[in-house]
C-alpha positions as a Markdown table, in Angstrom:
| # | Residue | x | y | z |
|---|---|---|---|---|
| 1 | Unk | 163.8 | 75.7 | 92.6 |
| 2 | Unk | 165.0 | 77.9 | 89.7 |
| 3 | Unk | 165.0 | 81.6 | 90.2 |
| 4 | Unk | 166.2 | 84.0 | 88.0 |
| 5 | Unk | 167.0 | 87.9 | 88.6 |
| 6 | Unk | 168.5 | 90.3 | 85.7 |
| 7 | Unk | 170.5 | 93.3 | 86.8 |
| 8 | Unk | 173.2 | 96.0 | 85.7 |
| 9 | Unk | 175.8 | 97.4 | 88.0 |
| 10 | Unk | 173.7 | 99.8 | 89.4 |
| 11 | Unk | 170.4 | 97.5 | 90.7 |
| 12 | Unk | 172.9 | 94.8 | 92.2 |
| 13 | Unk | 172.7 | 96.1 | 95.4 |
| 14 | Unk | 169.2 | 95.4 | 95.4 |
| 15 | Unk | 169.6 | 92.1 | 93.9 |
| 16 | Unk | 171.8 | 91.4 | 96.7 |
| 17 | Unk | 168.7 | 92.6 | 99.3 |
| 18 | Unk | 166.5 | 90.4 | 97.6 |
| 19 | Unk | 168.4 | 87.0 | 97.8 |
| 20 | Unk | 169.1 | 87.2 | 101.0 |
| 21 | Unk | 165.2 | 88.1 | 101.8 |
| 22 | Unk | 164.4 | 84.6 | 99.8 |
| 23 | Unk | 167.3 | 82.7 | 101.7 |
| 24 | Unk | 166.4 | 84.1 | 105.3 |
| 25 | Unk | 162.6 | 82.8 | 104.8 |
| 26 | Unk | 163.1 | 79.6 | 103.1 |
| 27 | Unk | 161.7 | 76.2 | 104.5 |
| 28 | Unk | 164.5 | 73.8 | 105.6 |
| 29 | Unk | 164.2 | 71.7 | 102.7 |
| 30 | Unk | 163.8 | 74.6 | 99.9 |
| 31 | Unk | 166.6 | 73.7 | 97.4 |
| 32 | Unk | 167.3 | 77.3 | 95.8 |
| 33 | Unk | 169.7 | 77.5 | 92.3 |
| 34 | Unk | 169.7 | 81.7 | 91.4 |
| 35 | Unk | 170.5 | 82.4 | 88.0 |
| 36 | Unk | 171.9 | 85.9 | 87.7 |
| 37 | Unk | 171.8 | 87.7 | 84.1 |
| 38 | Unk | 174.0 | 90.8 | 84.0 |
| 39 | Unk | 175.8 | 92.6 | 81.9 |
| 40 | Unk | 178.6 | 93.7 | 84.4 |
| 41 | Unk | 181.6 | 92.1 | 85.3 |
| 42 | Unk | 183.1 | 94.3 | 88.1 |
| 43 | Unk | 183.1 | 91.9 | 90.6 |
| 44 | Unk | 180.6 | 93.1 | 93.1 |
| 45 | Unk | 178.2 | 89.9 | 92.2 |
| 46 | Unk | 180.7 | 87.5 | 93.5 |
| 47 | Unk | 181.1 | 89.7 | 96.8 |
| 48 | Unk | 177.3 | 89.7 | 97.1 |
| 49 | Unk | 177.4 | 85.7 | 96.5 |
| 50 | Unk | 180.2 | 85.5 | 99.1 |
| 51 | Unk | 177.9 | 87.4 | 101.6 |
| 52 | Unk | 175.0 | 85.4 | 101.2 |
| 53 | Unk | 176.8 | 81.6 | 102.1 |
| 54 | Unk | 176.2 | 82.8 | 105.6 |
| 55 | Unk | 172.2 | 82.5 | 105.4 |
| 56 | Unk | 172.1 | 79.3 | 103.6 |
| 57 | Unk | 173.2 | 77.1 | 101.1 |
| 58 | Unk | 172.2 | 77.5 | 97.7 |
| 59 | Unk | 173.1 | 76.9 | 94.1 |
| 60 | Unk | 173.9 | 80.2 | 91.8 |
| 61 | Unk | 174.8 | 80.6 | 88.4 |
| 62 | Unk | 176.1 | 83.8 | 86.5 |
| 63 | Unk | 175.1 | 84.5 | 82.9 |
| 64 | Unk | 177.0 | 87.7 | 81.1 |
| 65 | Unk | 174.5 | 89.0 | 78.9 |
| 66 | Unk | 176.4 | 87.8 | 75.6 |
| 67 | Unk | 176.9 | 91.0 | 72.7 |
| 68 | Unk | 175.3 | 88.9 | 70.1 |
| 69 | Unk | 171.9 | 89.2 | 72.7 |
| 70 | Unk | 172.8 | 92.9 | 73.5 |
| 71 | Unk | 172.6 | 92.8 | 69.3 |
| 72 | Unk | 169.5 | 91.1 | 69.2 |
| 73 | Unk | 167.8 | 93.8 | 71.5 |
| 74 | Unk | 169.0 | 96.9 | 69.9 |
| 75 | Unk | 168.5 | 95.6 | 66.6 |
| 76 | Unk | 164.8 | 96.7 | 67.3 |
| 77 | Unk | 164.8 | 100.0 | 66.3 |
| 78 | Unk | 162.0 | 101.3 | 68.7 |
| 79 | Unk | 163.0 | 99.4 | 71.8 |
| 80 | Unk | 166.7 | 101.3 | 71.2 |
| 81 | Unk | 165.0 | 104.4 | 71.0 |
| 82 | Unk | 163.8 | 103.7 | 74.4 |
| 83 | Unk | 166.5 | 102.8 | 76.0 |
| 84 | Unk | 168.3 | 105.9 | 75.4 |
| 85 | Unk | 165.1 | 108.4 | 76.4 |
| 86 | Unk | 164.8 | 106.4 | 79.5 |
| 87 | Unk | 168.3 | 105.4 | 81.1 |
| 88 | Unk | 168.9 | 108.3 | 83.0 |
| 89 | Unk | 165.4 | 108.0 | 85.5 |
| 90 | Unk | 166.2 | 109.2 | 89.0 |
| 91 | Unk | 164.7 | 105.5 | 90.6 |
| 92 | Unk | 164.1 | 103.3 | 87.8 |
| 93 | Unk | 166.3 | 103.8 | 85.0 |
| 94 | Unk | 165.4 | 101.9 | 82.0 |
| 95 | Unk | 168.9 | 99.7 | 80.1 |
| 96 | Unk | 169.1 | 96.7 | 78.1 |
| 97 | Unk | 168.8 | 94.8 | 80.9 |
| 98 | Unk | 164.8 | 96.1 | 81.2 |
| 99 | Unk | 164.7 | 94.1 | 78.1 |
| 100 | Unk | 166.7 | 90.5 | 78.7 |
| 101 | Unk | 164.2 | 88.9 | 80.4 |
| 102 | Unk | 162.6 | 88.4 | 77.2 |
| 103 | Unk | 165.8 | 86.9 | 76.1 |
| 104 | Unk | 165.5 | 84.2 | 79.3 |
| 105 | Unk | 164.5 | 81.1 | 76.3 |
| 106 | Unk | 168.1 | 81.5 | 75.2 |
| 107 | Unk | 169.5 | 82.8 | 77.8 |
| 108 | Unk | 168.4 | 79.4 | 80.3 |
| 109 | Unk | 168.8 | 77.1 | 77.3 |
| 110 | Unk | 169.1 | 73.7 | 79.8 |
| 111 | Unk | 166.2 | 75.5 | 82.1 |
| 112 | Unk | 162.6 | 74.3 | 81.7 |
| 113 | Unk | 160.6 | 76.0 | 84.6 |
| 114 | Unk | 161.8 | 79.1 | 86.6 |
| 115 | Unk | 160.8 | 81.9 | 88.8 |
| 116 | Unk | 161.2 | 85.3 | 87.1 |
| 117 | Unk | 162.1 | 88.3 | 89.8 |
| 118 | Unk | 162.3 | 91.4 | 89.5 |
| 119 | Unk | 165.5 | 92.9 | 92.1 |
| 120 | Unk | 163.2 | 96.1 | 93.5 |
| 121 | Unk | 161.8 | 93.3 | 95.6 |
| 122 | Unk | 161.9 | 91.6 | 99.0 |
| 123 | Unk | 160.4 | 87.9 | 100.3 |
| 124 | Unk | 158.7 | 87.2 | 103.4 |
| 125 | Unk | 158.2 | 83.5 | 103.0 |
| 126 | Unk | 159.1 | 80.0 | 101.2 |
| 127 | Unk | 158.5 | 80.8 | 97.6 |
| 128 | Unk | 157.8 | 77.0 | 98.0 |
| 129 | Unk | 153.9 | 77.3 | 97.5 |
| 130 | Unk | 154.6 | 79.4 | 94.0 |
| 131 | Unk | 157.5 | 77.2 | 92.9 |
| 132 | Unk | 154.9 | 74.1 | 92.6 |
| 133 | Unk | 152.0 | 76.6 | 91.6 |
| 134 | Unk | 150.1 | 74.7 | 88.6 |
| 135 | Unk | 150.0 | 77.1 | 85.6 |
| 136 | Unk | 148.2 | 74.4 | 83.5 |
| 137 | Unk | 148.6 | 74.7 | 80.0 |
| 138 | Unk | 149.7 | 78.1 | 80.1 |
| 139 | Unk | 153.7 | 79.7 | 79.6 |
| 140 | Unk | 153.4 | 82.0 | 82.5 |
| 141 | Unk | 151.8 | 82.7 | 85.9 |
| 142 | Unk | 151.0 | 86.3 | 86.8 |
| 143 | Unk | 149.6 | 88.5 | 89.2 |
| 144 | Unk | 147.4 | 90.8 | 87.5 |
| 145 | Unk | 147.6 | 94.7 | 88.2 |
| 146 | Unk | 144.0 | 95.9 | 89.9 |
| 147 | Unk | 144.5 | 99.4 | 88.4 |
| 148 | Unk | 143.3 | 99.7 | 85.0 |
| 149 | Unk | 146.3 | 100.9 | 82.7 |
| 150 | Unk | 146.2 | 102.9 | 79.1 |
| 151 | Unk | 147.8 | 99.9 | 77.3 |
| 152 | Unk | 144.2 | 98.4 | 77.9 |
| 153 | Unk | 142.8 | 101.3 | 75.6 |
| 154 | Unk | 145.6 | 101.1 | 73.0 |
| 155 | Unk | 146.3 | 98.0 | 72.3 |
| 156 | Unk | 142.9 | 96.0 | 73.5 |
| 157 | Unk | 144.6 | 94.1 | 76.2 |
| 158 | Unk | 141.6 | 93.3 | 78.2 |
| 159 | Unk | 143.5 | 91.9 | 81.6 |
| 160 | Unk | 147.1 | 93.3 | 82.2 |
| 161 | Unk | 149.7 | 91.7 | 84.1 |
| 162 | Unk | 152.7 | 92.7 | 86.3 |
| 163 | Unk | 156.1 | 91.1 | 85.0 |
| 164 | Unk | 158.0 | 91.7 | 88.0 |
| 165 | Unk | 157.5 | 88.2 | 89.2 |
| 166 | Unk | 156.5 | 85.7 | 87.3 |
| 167 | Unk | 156.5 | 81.9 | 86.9 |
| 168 | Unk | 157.6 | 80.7 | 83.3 |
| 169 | Unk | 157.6 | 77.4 | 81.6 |
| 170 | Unk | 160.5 | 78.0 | 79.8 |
| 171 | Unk | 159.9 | 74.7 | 77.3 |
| 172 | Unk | 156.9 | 76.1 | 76.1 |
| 173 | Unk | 158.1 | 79.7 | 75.6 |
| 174 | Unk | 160.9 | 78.3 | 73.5 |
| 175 | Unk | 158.5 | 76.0 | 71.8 |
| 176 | Unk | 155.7 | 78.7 | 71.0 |
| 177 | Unk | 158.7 | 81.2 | 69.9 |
| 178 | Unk | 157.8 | 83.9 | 72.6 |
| 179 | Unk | 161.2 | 85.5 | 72.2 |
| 180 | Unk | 160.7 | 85.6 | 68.3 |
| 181 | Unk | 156.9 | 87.8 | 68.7 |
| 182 | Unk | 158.3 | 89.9 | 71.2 |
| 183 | Unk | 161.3 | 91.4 | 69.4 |
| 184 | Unk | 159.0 | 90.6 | 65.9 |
| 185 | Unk | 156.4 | 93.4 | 66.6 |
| 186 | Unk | 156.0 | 96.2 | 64.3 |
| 187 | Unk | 156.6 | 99.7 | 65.5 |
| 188 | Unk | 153.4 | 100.6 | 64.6 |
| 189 | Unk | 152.2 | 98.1 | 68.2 |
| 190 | Unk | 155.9 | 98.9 | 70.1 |
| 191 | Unk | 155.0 | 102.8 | 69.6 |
| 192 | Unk | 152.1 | 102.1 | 72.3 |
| 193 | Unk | 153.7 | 100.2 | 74.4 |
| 194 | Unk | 153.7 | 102.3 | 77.9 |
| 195 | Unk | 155.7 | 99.9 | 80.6 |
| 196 | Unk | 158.1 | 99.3 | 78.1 |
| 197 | Unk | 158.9 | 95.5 | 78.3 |
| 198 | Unk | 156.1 | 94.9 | 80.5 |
| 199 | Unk | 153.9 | 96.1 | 77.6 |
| 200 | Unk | 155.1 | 93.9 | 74.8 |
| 201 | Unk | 154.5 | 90.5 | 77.3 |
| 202 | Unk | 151.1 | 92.0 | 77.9 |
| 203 | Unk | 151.0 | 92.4 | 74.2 |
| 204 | Unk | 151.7 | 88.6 | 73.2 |
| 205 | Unk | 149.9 | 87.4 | 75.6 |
| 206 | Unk | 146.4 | 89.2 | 75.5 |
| 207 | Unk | 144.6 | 86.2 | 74.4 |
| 208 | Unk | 146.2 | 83.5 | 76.0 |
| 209 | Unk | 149.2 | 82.0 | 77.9 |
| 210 | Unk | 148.9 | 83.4 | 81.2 |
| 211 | Unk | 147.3 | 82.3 | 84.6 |
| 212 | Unk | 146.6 | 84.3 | 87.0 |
| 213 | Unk | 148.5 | 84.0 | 90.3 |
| 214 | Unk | 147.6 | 84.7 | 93.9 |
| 215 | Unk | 148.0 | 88.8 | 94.4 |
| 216 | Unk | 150.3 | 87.1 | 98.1 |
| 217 | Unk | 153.2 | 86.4 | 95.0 |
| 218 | Unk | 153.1 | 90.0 | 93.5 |
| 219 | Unk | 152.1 | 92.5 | 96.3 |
| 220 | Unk | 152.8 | 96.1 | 95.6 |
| 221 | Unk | 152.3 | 98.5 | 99.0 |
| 222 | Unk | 151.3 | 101.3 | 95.9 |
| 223 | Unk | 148.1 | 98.9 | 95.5 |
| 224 | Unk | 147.3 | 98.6 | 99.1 |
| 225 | Unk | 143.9 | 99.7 | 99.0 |
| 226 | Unk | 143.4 | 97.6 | 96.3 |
| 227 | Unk | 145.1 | 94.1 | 97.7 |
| 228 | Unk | 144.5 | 94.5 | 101.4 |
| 229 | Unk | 140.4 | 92.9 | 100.9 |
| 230 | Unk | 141.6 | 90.5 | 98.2 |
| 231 | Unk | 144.8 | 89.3 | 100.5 |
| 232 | Unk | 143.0 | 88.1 | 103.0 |
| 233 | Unk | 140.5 | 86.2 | 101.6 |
| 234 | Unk | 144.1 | 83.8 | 101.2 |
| 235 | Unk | 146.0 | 84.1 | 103.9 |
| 236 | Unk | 147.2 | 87.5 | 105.7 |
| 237 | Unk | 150.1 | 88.4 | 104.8 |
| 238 | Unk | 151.7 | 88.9 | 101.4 |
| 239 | Unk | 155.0 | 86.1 | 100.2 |
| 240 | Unk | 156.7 | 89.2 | 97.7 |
| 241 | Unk | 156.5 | 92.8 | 98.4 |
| 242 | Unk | 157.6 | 94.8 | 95.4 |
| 243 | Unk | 158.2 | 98.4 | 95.5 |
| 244 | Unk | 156.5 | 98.9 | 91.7 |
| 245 | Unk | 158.0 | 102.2 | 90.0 |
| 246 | Unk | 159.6 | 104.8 | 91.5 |
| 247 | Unk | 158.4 | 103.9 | 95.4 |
| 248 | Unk | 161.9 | 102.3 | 96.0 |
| 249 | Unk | 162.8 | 102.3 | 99.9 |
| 250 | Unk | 166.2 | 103.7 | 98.9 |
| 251 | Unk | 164.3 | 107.2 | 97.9 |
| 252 | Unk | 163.6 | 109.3 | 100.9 |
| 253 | Unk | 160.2 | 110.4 | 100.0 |
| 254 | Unk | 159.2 | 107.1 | 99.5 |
| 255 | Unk | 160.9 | 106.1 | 102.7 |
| 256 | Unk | 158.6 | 109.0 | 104.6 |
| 257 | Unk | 155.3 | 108.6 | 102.8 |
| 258 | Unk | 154.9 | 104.6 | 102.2 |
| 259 | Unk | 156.1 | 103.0 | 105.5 |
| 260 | Unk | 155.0 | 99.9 | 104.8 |
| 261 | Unk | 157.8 | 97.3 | 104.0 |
| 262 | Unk | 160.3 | 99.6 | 103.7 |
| 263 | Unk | 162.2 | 98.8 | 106.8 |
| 264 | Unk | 162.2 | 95.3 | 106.2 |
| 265 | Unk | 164.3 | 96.1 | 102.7 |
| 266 | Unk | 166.9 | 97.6 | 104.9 |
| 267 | Unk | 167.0 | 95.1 | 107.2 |
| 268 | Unk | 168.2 | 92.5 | 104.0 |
| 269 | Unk | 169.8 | 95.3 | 102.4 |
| 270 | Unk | 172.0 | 95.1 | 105.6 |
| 271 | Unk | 172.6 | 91.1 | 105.9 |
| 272 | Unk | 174.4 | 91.9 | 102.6 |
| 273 | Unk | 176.7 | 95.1 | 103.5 |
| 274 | Unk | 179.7 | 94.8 | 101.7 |
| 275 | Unk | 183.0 | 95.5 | 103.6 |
| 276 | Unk | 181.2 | 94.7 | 106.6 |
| 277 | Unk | 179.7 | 98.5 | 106.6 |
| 278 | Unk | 176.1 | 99.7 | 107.5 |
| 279 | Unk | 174.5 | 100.5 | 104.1 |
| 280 | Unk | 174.0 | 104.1 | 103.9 |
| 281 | Unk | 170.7 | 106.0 | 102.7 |
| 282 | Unk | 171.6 | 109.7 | 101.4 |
| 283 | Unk | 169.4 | 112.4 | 102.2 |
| 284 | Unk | 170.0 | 115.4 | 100.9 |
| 285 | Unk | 169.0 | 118.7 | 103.1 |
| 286 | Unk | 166.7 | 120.0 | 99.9 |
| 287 | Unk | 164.8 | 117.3 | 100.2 |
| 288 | Unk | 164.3 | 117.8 | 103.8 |
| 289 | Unk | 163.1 | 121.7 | 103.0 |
| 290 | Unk | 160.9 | 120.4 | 100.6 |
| 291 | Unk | 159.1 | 117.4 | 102.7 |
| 292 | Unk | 158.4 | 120.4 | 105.7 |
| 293 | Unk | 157.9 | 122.8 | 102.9 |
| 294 | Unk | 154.4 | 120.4 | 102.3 |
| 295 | Unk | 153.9 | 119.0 | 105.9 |
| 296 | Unk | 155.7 | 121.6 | 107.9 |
| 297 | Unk | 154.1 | 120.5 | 111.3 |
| 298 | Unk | 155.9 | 116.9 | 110.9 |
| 299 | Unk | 159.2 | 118.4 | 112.2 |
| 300 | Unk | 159.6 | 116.2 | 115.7 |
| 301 | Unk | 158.3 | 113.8 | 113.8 |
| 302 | Unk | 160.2 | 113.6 | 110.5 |
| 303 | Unk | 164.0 | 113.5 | 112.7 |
| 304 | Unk | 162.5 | 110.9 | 115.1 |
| 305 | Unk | 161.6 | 108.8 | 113.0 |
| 306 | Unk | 164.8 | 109.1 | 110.4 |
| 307 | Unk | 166.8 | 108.3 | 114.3 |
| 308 | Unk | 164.2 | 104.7 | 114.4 |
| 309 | Unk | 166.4 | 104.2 | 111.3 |
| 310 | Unk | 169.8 | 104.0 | 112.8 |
| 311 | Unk | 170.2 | 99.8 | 113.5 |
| 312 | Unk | 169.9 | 99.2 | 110.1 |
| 313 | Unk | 170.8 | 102.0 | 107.8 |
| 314 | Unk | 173.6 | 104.9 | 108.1 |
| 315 | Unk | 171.6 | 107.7 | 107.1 |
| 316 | Unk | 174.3 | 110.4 | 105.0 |
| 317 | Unk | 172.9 | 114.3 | 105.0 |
| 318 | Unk | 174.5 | 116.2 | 102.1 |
């Protein structure tokens, strides 16, 4: 089972969280090989690897985002525009890593079939069932998004697709040169493009290429009036939770106003603590002001429940 994350220095943390959420709920007889693109070489993915023997075995391989691919992406003039308006994002900064997944043909030359995961992501269960998902003749598996979004309007893409996970037949995608269209559009279709990445897959595939996965693979807690009816018509309890856009359980608001999931982030963000310390979630005291500021009867409430926090996650005021 191939599985493939892409992450700078500042998401591989998260990476870290995510891996060992796949290795603490696989089956027995899951045989896992992670394939880690990233562009940094400060060591901290070989502590994270280190930390993760202790939950099982597994296979990993690390691929340093060559210059000549780094090239390749800003060579698109519109896509390096992006990368500069966007890299500074309080939660979800945007850097060329955003963009190497389209790279994965070249990237995972030997690799025919793999599991594409974003790192803002945890997973409850044996990704087992989605490993042998049949995608028939199509290059990718997705779960589609059940809100409509303004690419739809701008570009004609009738269905639209979350890219965070994803299962890719990499033969084909070298075959049909899927690397080539991406990075080939004009500016004139890159210029609409809204979810960046995201957008151009959406873009290449609006007419074909892509079934549609079980919403249990890609569940956001964002859509949760959306999923929950569809969910369990399959079974009841989502495989991936991924915490889409700037809802990440390391932001406090977040933390306060989506419950659901969160905790169990920290609890694998925790079987991963480097130096053997508690991770630490920083909470600055104008952010407190400002959550009583808008619910200022939540007091008792608010410091109780940041207290419920304590086995997993040192919480840091400043």
């Amino acid at each position: 089972m191939n599985i493939v994350f892409c992450s700078d220095e500042g998401y591989m943390i998260h990476l870290g969280a995510a891996m060992a959420s796949i290795l603490a709920n696989a089956s027995n007889d899951d045989q896992i090989v992670f394939h880690i693109v990233t562009d940094s070489d400060s060591g901290m993915v070989n502590e994270i690897i280190q930390a993760l023997r202790t939950i099982k075995d597994f296979e990993h391989f690390v691929h340093f985002l060559d210059p000549g691919w780094i090239k390749r992406i800003n060579s698109v003039e519109r896509l390096e525009k992006d990368l500069a308006a966007n890299a500074f994002r309080k939660n979800n900064p945007i850097s060329v890593m955003t963009y190497s997944r389209l790279l994965l043909g070249r990237i995972l030359d030997n690799v025919d079939r793999v599991i594409y995961l974003d790192c803002d992501l945890v997973v409850l269960g044996s990704l087992k069932n989605l490993w042998g998902t049949d995608i028939e003749d199509n290059i990718i598996g997705a779960v589609e998004e059940p809100i409509e979004n303004e690419l739809d309007k701008k570009l004609s893409v009738k269905r639209y697709f979350n890219s965070g996970v994803m299962l890719i037949n990499l033969k084909e995608w070298r075959n049909k040169g899927i690397e080539e269209e991406c990075l080939g559009l004009d500016e004139g279709v890159l210029s609409r493009t809204a979810v960046f990445d995201q957008s151009i897959l959406n873009y290449v595939f609006r007419n074909s290429g892509v079934f549609s996965l079980n919403p249990i693979f890609n569940y956001c807690p964002a859509w949760k009036s959306f999923y929950d009816d569809l969910l369990f018509e399959y079974e009841p309890a989502p495989v991936i939770v991924h915490f889409l856009g700037d809802a990440k359980p390391w932001s406090f608001d977040i933390w306060y106003t989506e419950q659901d999931y969160f905790e169990t982030y920290w609890k694998y963000r925790n079987a991963i603590s480097l130096g053997d310390k508690k991770p630490g979630l920083v909470i600055s005291r104008k952010e407190i002001l400002r959550y009583l500021s808008r619910h200022p009867r939540e007091i008792l409430d608010l410091f109780q429940r940041i207290k419920s926090w304590s086995p997993f996650v040192n919480v840091i005021f400043r």
